[in-house]
N, C-alpha and C positions, 0 to 999 in steps of 0.2 A: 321633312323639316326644312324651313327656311332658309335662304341663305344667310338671313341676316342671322337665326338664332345662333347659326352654325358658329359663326363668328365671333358672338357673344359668349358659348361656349366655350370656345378655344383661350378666348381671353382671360375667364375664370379659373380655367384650370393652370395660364401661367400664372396667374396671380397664388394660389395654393403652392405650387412645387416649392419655389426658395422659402417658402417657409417651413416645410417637408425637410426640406435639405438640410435649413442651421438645425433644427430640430436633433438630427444626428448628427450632425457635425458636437453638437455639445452633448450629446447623450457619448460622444465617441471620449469628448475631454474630460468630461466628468471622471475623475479618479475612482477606481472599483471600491467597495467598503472592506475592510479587512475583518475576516472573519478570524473573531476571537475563539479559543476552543480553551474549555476551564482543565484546567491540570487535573488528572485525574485523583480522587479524596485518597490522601495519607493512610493506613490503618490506624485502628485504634488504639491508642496505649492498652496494653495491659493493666487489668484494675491490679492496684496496688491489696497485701493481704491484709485483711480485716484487724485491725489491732482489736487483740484481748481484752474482754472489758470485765469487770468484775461485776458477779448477777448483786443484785441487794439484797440483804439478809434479812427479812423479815421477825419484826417482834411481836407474837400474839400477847395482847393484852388482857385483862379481867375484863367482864361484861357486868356491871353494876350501878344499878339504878338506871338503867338505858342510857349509859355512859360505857367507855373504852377508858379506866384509870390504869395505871402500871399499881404494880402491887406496892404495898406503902413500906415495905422491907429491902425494894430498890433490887432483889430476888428474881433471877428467870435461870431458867434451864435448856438444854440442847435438845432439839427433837430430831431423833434421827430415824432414817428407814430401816426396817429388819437388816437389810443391807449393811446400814453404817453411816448411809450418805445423810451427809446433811439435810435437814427440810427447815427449820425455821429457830428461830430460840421464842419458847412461851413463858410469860410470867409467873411464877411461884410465887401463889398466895399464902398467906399468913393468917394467923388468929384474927388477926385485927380486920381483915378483908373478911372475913368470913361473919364478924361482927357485922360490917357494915353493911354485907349483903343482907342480914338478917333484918337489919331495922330498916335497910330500902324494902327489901318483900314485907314488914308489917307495914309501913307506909304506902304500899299499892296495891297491899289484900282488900282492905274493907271496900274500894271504891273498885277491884274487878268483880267482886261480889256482889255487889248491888248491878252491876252491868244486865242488860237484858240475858237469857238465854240466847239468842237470836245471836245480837251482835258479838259472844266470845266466837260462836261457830264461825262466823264473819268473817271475824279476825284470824280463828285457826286455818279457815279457808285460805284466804290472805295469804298463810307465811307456806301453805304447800305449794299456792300461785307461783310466790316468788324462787320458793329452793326448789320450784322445777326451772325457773329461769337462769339461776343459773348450776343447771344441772355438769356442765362442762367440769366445770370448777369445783367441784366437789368430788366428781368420779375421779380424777387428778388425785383430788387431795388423797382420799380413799386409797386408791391403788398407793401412793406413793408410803402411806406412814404404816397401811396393812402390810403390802409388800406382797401384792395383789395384783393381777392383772386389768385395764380397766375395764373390761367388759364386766366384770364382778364388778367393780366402782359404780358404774353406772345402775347394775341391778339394784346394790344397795338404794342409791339417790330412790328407785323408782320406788321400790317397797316402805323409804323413809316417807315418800310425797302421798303415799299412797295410806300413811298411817295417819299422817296428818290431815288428808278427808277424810278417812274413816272416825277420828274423833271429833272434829268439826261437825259431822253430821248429828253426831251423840248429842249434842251439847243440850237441843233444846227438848232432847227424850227422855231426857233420865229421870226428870221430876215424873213422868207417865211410867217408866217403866219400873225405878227404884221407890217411888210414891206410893200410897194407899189411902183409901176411905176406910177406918176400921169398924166395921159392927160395934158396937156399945150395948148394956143394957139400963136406957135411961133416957131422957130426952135430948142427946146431944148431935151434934157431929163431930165426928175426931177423924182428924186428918193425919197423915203424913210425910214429912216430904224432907230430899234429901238439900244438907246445906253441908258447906266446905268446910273443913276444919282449922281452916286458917295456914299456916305457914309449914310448909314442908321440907324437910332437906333429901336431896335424892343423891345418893353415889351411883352416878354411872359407869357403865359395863365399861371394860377397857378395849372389846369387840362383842358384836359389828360397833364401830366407833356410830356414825352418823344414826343408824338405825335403833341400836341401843340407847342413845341419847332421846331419840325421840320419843322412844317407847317409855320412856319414865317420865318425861316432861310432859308432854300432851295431855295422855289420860289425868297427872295430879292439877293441870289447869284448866282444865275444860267445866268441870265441876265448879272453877269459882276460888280453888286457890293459889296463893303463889309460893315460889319454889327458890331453893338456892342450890343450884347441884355443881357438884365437883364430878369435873370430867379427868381423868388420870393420863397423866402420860402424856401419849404422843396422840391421846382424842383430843388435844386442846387443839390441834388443829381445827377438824373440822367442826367443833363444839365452839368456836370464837369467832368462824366463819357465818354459824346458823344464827348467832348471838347480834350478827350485822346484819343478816335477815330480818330477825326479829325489832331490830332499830329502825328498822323502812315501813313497817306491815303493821301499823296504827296498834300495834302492841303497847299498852303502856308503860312505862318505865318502871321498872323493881318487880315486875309479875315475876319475871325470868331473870334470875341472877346465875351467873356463869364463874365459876373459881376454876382456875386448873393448877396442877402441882399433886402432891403426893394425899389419896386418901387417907394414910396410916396417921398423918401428920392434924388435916382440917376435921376429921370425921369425930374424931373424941369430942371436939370443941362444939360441934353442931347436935350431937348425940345431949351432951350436958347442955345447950342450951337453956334456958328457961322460957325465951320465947319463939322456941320451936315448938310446932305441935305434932308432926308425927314424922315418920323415917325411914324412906327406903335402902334398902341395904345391899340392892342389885347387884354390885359392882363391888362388891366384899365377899371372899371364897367361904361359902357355906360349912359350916362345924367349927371357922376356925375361931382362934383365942378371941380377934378381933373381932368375931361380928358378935361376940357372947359377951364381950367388956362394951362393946355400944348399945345392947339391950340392956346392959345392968344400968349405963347411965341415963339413958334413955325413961328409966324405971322414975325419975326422983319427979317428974312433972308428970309422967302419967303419958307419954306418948306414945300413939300408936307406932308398931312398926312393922314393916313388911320384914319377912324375912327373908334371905337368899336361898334361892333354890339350885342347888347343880344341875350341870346343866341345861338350863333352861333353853328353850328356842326362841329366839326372838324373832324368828321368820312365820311363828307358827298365828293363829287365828289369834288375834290380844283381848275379846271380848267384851266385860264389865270388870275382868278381874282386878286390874292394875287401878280400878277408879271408885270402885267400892272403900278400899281400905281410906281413902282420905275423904269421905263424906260423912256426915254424921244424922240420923233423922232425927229433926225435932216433928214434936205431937202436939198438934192444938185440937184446943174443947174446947166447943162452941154450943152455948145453949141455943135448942128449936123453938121456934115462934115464939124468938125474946126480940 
């Protein structure tokens, strides 16, 4: 190297140091930052205890005309568990509801009658849809007013849903299987085929609450008629529950009328009707005084009536039995090659 570069060198490097130097002379005065450090977090309060709240007392209401009315006598009763415990207060119906059930079910007979086959299975479809949706809520219910465990609560739901496709599927067979072409001798056709007898009252079972109920209702609507049943006691639960099923599930209103309160009290009133036309007696203890004073009044119009059977199972195969007695066959002649 140069001498000159040398030089040149030397000269730049003093030129660099004093500026090297203030550099730390102010990195030296610059005052350090204080390092903050955050207080370490307080514990937490203790949650204060839950104040006592009072549950709400639930009022089951009537199910008529695809309405929820409270009974017209301003009347309810306590539904308690086998236990004692409380479950809910249900409306005690009266003559006059039991009336009005009547003239909703003749106002929504003739037009479920005329409904295709097809679409009642539809709609019976429909309502096992929904009371499997909410199957929860019913095994609940079940266990709580049996006084049952829910695993049985839920068996029930499953055997009730399961009644209600099996009569759905009925719906559009029974003209093929309860029907006939009858031989004649003469030039006609004579047909037969099963039609609904119009308006039915059904007392249901007081257990299986859920199952029982079904078991009456299903088979006398599938055929085409509709129904007013009194459900007893502490089935108004889950019978007001299915009744809000049946309010969602394109059912139409007055097919299914729902009373709850005391058989001994609605049943004479629906028995003596005039525009009842026939009468299950499920839920009426078989020989007794009562179920033989509702055949005698049942006698003055001529309707049909099932009678109670002891014992029955209502878990057992339900077949045509329960659907036969509310169908009636009409017979038409038809003249050939007219």
């Amino acid at each position: 190297m140069s001498e000159t570069k040398k030089a040149e060198t030397k000269k730049a490097d003093a030129k660099k140091t004093p500026k090297a130097g203030k550099a730390a002379k102010a990195a030296k005065a610059a005052p350090q930052a204080a390092v903050v450090t955050s207080p370490a977090p307080s514990p937490a309060p203790a949650p204060a205890p839950a104040t006592p709240r009072s549950s709400v007392r639930k009022t089951y209401k009537l199910y008529i005309g695809g309405a929820f009315p409270r009974s017209e006598s301003g009347r309810s009763y306590v539904v308690t568990a086998p236990s004692g415990e409380f479950i809910a207060n249900a409306a005690q119906a009266s003559r006059k509801d039991a009336r009005d059930a009547v003239r909703a079910a003749r106002s929504a007979q003739a037009g479920w009658a005329k409904a295709t086959a097809y679409n009642r299975g539809q709609i019976l479809y429909r309502i096992a849809e929904m009371l499997e949706e909410r199957r929860d809520q019913f095994a609940q219910q079940i266990a709580s007013v049996e006084g049952v465990n829910v695993a049985a609560g839920y068996a029930q739901v499953d055997a009730a849903v399961d009644r209600w496709v099996w009569y759905a599927g009925w719906s559009d067979k029974l003209t093929q299987v309860l029907g006939s072409a009858n031989p004649v001798a003469g030039p006609y056709w004579n047909v037969s085929s099963p039609e609904p007898t119009g308006v039915v009252a059904l007392l249901a079972p007081a257990r299986p609450t859920l199952l029982g109920l079904t078991s009456v209702v299903a088979p006398a609507i599938v055929g085409g008629n509709a129904v007013v049943v009194v459900a007893p006691d502490a089935a108004a639960v889950p019978a007001v529950t299915l009744g809000e099923v049946m309010a969602t599930s394109d059912l139409p209103g007055g097919v299914v009328n729902i009373l709850t309160g005391a058989p001994a009290e609605l049943a004479p009133w629906l028995a003596s009707h005039l525009d009842v036309n026939a009468l299950d007696l499920a839920g009426i203890q078989a020989g007794s005084t009562l179920a033989r004073d509702l055949e005698v009044s049942a006698a003055e119009n001529l309707k049909r009536v099932v009678r109670p059977a002891a014992g029955y199972d209502w878990s057992a195969d339900p077949g045509l039995a329960r659907v036969k007695p509310f169908l009636e066959t009409k017979t038409v002649w038809h003249p050939v090659g007219i």
